[in-house]
N, CA, C and O of each residue as an XYZ file, in Angstrom:
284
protein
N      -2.811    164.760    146.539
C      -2.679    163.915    147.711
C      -3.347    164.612    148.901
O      -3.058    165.777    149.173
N      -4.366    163.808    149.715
C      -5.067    164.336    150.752
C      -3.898    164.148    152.181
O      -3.046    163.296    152.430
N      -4.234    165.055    152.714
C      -3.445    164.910    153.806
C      -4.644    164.925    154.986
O      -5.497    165.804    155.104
N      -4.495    163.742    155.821
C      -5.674    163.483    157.082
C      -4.549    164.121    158.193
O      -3.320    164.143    158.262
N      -6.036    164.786    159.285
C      -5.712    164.785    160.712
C      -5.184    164.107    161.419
O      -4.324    164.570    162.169
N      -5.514    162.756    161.429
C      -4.718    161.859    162.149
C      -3.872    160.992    161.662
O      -3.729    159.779    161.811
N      -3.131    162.103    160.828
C      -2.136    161.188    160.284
C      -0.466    161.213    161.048
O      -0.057    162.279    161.509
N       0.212    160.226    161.100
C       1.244    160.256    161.849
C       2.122    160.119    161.430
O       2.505    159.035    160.989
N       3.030    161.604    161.407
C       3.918    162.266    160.894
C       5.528    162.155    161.943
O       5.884    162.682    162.998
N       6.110    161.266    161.054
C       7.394    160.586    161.241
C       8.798    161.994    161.604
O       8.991    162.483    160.490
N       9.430    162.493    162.296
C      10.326    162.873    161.896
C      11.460    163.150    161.424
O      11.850    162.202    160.743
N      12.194    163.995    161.449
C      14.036    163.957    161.339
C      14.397    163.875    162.496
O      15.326    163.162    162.878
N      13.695    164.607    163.214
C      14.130    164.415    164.928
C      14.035    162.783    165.510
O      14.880    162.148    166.139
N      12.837    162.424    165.102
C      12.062    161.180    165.708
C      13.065    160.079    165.067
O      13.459    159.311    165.944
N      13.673    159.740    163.574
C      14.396    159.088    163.188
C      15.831    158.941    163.829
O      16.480    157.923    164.067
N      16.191    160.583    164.083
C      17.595    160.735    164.545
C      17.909    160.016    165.839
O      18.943    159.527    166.295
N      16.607    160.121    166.294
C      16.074    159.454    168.093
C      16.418    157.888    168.147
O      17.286    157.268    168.762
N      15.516    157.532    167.365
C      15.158    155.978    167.047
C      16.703    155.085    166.708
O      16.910    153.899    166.965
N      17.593    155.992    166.110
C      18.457    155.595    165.297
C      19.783    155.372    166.255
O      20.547    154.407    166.244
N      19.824    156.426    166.998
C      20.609    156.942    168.404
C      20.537    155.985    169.197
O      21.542    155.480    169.696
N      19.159    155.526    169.473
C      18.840    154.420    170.305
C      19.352    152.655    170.172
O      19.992    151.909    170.913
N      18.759    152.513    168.968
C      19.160    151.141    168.197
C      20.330    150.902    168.332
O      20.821    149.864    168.775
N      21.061    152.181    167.827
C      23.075    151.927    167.946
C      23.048    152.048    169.363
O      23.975    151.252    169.514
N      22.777    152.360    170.471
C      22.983    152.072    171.996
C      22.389    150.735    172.490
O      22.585    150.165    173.564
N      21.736    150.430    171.609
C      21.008    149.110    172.261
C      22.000    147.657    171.516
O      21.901    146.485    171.878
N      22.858    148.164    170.486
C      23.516    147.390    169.752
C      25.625    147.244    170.500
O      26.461    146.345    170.401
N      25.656    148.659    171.177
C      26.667    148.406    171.602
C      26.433    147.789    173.099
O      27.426    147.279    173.616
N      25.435    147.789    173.707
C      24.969    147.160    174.570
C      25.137    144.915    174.349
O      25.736    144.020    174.945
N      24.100    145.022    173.038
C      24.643    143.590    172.845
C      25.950    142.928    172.505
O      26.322    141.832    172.925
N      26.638    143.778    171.642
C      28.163    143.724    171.142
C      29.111    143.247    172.615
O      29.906    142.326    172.806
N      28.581    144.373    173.513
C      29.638    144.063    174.055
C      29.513    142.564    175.271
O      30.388    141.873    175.792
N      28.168    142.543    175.347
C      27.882    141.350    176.079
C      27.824    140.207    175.673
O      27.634    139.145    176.265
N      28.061    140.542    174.236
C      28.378    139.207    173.280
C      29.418    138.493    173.327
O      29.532    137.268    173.329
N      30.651    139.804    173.389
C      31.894    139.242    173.611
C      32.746    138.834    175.273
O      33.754    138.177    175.534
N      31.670    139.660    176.203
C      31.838    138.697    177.129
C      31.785    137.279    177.584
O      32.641    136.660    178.216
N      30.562    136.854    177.125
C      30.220    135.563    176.667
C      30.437    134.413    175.957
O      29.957    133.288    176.099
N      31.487    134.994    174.913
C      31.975    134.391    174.286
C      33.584    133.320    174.559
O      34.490    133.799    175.241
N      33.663    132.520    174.209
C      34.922    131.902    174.187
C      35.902    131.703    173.576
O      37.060    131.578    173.975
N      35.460    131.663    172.513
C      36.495    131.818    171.159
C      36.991    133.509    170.744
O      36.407    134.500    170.305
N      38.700    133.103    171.254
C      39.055    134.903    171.443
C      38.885    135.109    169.728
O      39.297    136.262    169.604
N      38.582    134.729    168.607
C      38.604    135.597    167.507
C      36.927    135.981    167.121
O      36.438    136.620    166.190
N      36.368    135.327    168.206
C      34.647    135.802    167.736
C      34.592    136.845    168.908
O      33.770    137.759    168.846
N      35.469    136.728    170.003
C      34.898    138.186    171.003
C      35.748    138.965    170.169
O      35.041    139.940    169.915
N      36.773    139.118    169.623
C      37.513    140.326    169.533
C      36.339    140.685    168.284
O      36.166    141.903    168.326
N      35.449    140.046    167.160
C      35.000    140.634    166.589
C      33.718    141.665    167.008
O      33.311    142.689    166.459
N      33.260    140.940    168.228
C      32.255    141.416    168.543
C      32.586    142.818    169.597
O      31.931    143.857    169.518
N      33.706    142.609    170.556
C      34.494    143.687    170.685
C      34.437    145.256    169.410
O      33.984    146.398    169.489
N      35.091    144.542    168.451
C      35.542    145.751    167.719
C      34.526    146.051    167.144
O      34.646    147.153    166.607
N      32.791    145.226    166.873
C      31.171    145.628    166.293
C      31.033    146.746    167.594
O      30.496    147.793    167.234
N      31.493    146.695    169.292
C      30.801    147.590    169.765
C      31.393    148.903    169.736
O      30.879    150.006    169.925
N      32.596    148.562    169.457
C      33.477    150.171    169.475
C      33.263    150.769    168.417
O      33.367    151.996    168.379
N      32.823    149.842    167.024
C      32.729    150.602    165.897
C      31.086    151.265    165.747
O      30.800    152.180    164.975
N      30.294    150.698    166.500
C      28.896    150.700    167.048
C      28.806    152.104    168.187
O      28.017    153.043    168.084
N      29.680    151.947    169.083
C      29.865    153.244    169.804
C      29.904    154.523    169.265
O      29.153    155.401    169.691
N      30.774    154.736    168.291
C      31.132    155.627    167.681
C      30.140    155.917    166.126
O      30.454    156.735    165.262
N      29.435    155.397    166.103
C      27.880    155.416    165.523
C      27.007    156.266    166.410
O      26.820    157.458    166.164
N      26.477    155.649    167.439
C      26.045    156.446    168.512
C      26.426    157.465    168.986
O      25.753    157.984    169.876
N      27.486    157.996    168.590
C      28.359    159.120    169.374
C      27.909    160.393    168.420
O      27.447    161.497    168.706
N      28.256    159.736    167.110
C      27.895    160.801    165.791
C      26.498    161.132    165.976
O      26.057    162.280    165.922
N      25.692    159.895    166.236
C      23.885    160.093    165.931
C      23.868    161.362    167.247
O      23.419    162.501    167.122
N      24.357    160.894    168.214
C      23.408    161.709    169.466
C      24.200    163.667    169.315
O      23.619    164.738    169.490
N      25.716    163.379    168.923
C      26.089    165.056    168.200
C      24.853    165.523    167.311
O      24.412    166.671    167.263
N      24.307    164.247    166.511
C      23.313    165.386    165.464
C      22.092    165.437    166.108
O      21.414    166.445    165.908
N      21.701    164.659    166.766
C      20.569    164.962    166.949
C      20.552    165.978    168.090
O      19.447    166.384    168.448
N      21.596    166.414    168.676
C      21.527    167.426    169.759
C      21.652    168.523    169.004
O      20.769    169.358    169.199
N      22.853    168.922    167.817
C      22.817    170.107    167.096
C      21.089    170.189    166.032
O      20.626    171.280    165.698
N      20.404    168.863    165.672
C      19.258    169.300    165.018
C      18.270    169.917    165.964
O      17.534    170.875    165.726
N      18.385    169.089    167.290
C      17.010    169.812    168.138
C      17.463    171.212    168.551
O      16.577    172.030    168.798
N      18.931    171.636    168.668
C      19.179    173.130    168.975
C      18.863    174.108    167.382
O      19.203    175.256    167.097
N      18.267    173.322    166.772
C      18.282    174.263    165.327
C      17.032    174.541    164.695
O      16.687    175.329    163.815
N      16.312    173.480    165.547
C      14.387    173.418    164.992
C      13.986    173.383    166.543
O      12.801    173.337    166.874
C-alpha cells in the first residue's frame, strides 16, 4: 500500500473532537426540543435524550483532554 503526501490523515484526537462536538450540538437540540414541545411525555423524552446526551459529552471531552495530555 502506497502512502501519498497529501493524504489526509484522520485522527484519535480529531475523532475524539468531532465526537465531543456532535454530542454538544445534540444536547443543544434535545433540550430545545423539549422546550418546544407540548406534549409533556414527548418533552420529558427529549429532556431525558439531553441529560443522557450530556453525560456523553462529559465522558468524550474527560478523554479527549486525558488523550491530548498523553500524545
Amino acid at each position: 500500500m502506497t502512502t501519498l503526501d497529501n493524504e489526509v490523515k484522520i485522527t484519535t484526537y480529531d475523532r475524539l473532537l468531532r465526537a465531543w462536538e456532535n454530542s454538544m450540538e445534540l444536547v443543544r437540540d434535545y433540550e430545545m426540543y423539549s422546550k418546544r414541545i407540548e406534549d409533556d411525555q414527548i418533552k420529558m423524552v427529549f429532556k431525558e435524550f439531553a441529560e443522557d446526551e450530556g453525560m456523553h459529552a462529559t465522558k468524550l471531552r474527560e478523554m479527549l483532554l486525558d488523550y491530548k495530555q498523553k500524545h
